[in-house]
VEXDREN-2710 file (C-alpha; in Angstrom, 1 decimal):
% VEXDREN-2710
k/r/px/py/pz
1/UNK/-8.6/38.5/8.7
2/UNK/-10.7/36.5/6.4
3/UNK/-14.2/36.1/6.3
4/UNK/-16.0/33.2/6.6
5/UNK/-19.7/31.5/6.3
6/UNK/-21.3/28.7/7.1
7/UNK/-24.7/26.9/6.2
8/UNK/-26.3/23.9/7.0
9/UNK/-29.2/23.6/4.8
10/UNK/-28.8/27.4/3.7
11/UNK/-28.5/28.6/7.3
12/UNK/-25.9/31.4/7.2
13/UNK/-23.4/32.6/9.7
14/UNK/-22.1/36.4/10.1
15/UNK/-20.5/35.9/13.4
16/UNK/-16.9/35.0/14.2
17/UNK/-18.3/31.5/16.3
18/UNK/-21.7/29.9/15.5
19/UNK/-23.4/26.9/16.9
20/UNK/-25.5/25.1/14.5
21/UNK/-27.3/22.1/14.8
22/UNK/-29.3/20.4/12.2
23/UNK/-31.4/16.8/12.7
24/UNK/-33.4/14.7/10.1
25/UNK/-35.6/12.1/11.5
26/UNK/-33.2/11.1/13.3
27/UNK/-30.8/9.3/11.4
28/UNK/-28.0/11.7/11.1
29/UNK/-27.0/14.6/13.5
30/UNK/-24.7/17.5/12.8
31/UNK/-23.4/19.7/15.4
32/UNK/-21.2/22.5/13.9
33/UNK/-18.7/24.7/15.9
34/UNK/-17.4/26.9/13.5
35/UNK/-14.4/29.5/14.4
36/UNK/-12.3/31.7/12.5
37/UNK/-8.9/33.0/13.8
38/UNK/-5.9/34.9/12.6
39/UNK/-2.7/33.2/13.5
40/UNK/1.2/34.0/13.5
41/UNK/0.8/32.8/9.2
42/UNK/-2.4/34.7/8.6
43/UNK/-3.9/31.7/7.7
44/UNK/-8.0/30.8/8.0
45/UNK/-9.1/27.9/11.0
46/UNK/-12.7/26.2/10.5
47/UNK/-13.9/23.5/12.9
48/UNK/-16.8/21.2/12.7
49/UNK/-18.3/18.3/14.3
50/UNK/-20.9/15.8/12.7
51/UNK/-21.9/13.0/14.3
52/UNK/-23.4/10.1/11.8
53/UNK/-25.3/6.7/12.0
54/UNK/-23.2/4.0/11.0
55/UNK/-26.1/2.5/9.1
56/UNK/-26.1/5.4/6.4
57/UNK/-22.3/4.4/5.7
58/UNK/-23.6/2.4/3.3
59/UNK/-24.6/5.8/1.2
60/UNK/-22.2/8.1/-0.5
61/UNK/-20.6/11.0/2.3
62/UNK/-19.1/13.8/-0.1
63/UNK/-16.3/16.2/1.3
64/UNK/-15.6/18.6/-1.5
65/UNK/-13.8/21.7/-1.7
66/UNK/-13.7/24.4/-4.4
67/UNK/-12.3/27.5/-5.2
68/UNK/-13.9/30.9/-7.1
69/UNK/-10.3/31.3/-8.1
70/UNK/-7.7/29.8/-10.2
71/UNK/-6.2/27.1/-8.3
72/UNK/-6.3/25.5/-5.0
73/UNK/-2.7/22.5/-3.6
74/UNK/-3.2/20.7/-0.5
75/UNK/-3.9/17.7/0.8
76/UNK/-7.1/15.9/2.6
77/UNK/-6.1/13.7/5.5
78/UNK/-7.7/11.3/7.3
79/UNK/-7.0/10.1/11.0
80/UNK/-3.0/11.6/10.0
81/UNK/-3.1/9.8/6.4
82/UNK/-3.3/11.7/3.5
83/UNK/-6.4/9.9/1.6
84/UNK/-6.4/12.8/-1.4
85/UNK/-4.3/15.7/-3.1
86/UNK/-5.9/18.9/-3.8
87/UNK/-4.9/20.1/-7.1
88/UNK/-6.6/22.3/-9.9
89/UNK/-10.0/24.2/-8.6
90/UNK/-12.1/21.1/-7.1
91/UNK/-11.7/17.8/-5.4
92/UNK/-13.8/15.4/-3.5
93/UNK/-13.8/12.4/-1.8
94/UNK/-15.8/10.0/-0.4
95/UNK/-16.2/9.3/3.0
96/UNK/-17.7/6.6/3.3
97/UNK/-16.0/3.5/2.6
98/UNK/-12.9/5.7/5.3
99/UNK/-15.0/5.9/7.9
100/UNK/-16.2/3.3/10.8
101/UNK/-17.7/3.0/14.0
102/UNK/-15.8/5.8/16.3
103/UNK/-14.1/9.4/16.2
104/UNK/-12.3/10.4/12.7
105/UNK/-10.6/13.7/12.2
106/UNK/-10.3/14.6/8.4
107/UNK/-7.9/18.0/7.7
108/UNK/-7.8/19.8/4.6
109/UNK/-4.8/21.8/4.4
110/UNK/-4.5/24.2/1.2
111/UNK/-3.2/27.1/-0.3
112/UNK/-5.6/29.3/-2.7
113/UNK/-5.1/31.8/-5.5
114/UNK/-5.3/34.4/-5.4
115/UNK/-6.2/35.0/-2.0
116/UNK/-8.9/37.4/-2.2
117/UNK/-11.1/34.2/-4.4
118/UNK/-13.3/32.3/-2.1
119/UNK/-13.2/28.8/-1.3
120/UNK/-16.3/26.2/-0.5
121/UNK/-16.0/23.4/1.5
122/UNK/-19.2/20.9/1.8
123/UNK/-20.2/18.0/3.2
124/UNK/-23.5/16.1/2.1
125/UNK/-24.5/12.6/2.5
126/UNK/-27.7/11.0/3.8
127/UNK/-29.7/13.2/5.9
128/UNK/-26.6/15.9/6.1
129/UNK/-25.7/19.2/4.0
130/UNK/-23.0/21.3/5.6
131/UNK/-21.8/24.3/3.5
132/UNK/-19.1/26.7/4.7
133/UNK/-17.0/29.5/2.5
134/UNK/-13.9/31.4/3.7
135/UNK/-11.8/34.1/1.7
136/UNK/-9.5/36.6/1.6
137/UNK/-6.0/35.1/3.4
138/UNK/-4.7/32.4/0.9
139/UNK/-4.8/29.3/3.6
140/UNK/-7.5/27.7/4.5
141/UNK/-7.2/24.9/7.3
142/UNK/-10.2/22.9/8.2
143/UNK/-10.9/20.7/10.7
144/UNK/-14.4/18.0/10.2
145/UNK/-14.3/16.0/13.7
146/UNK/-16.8/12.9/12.7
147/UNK/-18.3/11.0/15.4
148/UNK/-19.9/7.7/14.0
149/UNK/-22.1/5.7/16.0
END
């Protein structure tokens, strides 16, 4: 099984399912269930939840993945579309100008090499920094369920 982390604002996580939560005055709310199983393909499962103001759209909403090793291939969906490919070490996207009033469900779905490197996934925007790292399987699937109000 792989191991996994998570941090909002550098808060870490050693335990298989964590509840987070993290406010800032307000304008932004992030609610984090985070859970790491072993399934039938040995691959990694993350889940969050992150509710947002619709008025801090208008501000950049970075989803960005990386990899200690030497490559990462996938794909980022949004809502079922794939919105960007995951090539090379890195990518990112903007969520922002995706996102409106309502629930979204971005996916990334990748493969990494070689499985024992570490990959980061993080999510910062106004008033929200969520960190989380997983390693040691090869597949990481992550689920960030976004509630914007």
């Amino acid at each position: 099984m792989g191991n996994t982390a998570v941090a909002y604002d550098m808060i870490p996580n050693n335990q298989n399912s964590i509840v987070q939560s993290y406010n800032n005055v307000d304008v932004n709310h992030a609610i984090a269930i985070i859970n790491s199983r072993n399934y039938r393909n040995s691959s990694d499962y993350q889940e969050s939840t992150i509710n947002l103001s619709a008025v801090n759209l208008r501000h950049p909403h970075i989803l960005s993945i990386s990899t200690s090793g030497s490559q990462l291939q996938g794909n980022i969906t949004l809502n079922g579309k794939v919105i960007r490919q995951i090539r090379g070490k890195r990518a990112y996207v903007n969520l922002s100008p995706y996102l409106s009033v309502g629930k979204h469900t971005v996916k990334i779905s990748t493969r990494y090499s070689p499985a024992s490197s570490s990959v980061n996934v993080k999510f910062s925007g106004f008033g929200i920094n969520v960190t989380q790292e997983t390693s040691g399987t090869g597949v990481l699937n992550y689920t960030l369920n976004v509630g914007v109000y």
